[in-house]
C-alpha atoms as a printed R data frame, in Angstrom:
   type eleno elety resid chain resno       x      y      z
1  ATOM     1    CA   UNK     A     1 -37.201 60.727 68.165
2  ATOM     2    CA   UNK     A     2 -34.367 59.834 66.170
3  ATOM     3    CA   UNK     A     3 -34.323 56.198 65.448
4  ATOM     4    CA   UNK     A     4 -30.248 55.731 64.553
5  ATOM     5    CA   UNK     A     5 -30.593 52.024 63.636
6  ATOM     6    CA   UNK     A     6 -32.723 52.688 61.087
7  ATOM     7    CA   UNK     A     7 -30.784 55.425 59.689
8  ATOM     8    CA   UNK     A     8 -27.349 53.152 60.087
9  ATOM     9    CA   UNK     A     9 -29.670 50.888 57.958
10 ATOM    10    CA   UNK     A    10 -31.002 53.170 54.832
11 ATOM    11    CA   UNK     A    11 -27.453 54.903 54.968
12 ATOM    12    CA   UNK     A    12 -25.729 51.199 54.474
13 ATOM    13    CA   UNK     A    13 -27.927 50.942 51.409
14 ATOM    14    CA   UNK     A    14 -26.610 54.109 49.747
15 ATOM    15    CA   UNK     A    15 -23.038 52.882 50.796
16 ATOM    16    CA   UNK     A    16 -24.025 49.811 48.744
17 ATOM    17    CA   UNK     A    17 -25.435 51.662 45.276
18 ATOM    18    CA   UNK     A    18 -22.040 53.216 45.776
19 ATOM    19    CA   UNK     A    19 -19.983 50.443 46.229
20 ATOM    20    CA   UNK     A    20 -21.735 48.896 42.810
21 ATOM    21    CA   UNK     A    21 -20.490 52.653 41.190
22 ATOM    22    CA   UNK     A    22 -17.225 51.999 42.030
23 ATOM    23    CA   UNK     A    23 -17.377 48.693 41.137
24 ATOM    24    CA   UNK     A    24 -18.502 49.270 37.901
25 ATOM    25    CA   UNK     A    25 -15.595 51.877 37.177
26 ATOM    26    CA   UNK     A    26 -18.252 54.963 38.190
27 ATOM    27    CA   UNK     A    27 -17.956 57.991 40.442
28 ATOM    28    CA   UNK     A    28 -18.669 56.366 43.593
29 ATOM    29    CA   UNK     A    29 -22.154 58.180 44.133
30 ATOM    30    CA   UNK     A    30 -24.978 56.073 45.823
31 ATOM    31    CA   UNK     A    31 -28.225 57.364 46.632
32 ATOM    32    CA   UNK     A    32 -31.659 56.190 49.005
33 ATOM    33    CA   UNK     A    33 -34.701 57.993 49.016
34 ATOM    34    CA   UNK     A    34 -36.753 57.260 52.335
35 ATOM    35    CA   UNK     A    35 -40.838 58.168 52.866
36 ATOM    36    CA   UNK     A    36 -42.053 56.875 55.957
37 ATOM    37    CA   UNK     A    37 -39.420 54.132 56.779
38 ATOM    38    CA   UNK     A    38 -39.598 52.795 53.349
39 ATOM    39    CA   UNK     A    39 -37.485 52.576 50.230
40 ATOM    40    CA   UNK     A    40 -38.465 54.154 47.493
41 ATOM    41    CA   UNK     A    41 -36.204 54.128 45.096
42 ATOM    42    CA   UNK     A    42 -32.634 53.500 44.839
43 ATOM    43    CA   UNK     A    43 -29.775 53.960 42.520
44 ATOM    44    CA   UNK     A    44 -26.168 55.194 41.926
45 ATOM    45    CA   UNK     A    45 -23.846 57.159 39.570
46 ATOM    46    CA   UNK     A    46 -23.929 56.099 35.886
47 ATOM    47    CA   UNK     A    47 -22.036 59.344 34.789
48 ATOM    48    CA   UNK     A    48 -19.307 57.360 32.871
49 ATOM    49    CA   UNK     A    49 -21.808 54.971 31.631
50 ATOM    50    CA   UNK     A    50 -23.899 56.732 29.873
51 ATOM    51    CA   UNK     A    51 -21.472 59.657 29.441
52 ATOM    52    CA   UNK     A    52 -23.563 62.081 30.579
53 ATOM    53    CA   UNK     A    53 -22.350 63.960 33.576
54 ATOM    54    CA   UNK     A    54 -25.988 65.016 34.836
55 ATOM    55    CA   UNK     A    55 -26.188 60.973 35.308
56 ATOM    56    CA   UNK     A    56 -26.045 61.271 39.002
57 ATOM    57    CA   UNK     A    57 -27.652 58.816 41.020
58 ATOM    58    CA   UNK     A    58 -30.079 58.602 37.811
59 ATOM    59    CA   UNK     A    59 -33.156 56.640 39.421
């Protein structure tokens, strides 16, 4: 059964790591990985950063 509250709720957090990308002058990029209903890591672009273009999402 697809719970869609919970996925509104981890995709919101990716939307957020993004939003701190862009914020920080980065390719908007955010990323959530999810095991069992629970974060396990998080993180977003730092491309420009670190000026590395594998920097993706680097967690």
């Amino acid at each position: 059964m697809v719970d869609r509250a919970k996925d509104e709720r981890f995709m919101r957090m990716a939307l957020q790591e993004a939003k701190e990308a862009f914020d920080a002058d980065e390719i908007p990029v955010g990323a959530v990985i999810v095991c069992k209903d629970r974060v396990v890591a998080r993180a977003h672009n730092l491309t420009e950063c670190l000026g590395d273009v594998t920097a993706h999402a680097e967690m």
